[in-house]
N, C-alpha and C positions, 0 to 999 in steps of 0.2 A: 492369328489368335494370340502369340504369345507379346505382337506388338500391345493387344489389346491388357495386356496383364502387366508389362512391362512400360510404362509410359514417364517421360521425368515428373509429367502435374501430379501423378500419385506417388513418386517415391521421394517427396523435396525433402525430408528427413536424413535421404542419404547422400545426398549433394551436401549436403551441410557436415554430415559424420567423415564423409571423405573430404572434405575441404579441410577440415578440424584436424583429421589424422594429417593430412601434406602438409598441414602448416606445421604440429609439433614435430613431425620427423626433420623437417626443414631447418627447426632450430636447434633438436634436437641431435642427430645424426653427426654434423660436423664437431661438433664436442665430445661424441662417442669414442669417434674414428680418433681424433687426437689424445683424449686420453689413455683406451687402449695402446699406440702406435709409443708415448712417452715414456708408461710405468717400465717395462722391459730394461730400457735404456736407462733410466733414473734407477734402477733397481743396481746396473749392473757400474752406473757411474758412479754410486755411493761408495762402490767397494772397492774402486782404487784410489782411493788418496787415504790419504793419511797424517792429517791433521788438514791446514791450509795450504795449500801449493807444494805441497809433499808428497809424491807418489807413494805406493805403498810397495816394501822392496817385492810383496809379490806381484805385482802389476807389470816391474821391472822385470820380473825374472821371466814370467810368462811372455813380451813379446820378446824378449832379449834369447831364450831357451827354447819355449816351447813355441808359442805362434808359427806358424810355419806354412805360406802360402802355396796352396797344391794347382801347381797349373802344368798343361800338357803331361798329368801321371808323372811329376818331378816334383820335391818340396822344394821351395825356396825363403828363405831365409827373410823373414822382415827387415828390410834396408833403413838404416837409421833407427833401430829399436828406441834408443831413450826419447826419441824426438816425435816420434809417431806416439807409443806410449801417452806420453805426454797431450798432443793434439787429441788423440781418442777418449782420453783421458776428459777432458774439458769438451770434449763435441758431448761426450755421454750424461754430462750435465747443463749445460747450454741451450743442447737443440730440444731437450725435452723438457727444460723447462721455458721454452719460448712455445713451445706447441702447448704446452696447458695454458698459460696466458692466453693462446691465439695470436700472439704477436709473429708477426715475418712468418704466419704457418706456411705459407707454399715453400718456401725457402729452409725452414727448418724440418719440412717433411722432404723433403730434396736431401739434404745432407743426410738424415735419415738412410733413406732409400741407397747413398751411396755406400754410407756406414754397411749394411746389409748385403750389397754388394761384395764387400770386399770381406765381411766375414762369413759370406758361403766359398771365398777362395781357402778361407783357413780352415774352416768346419764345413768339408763338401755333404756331407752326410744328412744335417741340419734343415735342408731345404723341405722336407716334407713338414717337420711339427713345428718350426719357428720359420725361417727363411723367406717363405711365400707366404706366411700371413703378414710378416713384417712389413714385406715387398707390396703386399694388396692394401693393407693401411697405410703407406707413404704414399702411393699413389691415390686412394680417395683421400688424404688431407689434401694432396696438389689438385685434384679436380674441384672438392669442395670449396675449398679452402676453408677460412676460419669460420664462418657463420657466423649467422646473428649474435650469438652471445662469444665475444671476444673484443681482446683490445685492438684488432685489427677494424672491427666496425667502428666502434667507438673513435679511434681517430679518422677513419675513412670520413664518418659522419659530420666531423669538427671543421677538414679541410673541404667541403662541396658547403657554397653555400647554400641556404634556406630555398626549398621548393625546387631543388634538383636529384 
């Protein structure tokens, strides 16, 4: 019976509304994920510099004082503070702004992912309200990757020639 209610020649309306929905989620979804997974990091790479290629001395002072990597129930001390600083520093604007473009997104959602990595060693606590979502959006930009709407198609599409 319920075959007889349920058949695709009566419901071709909904082939087409679910076709509609895969496609926009399709284009839609990997642009989500990468804006979500940037702003955080853009937000927080604003706040360390200080003019052009200037750190900001609190930038300095927190991994140089405060930062403090918690492994095996022991703090340890971030090794090379100006130098890392500095690198974190420029990943925190770099990588999120290469994931809004869609440029190198598998790659910049990777650095990401590491980035996050290594500040659940400093902030253990973090992992339930930021850490694992962070962690879950690096990893669907790396599965998605860019989608359709990114300079990653755009050049994808430049280099294959016509009809491939």
């Amino acid at each position: 019976m319920i075959d007889r209610l349920i058949r695709p020649s009566r419901l071709p309306w909904m082939v087409h509304v679910h076709a509609a929905l895969a496609s926009m989620g399709t284009a839609l979804a990997p642009v989500a994920v990468r804006v979500a997974l940037a702003l955080p990091f853009l937000r927080s790479g604003r706040t360390r510099w200080d003019g052009w290629f200037s750190l900001s001395p609190a930038t300095s002072y927190l991994f140089e004082e405060q930062f403090k990597l918690h492994i095996f129930n022991a703090q340890v001390a971030i090794p090379w503070p100006d130098q890392v600083a500095w690198l974190v520093a420029c990943a925190e604007i770099v990588l999120p702004a290469l994931l809004l473009a869609g440029l190198a997104t598998r790659a910049a959602a990777f650095g990401l992912l590491v980035m996050t990595s290594v500040i659940q060693l400093v902030f253990p606590d973090g992992w339930a309200n930021f850490h694992l979502y962070w962690a879950a959006l690096a990893l669907a930009a790396m599965a998605l990757g860019a989608g359709p709407l990114s300079l990653d198609r755009l050049l994808q599409s430049r280099r294959l020639p016509r009809g491939q």
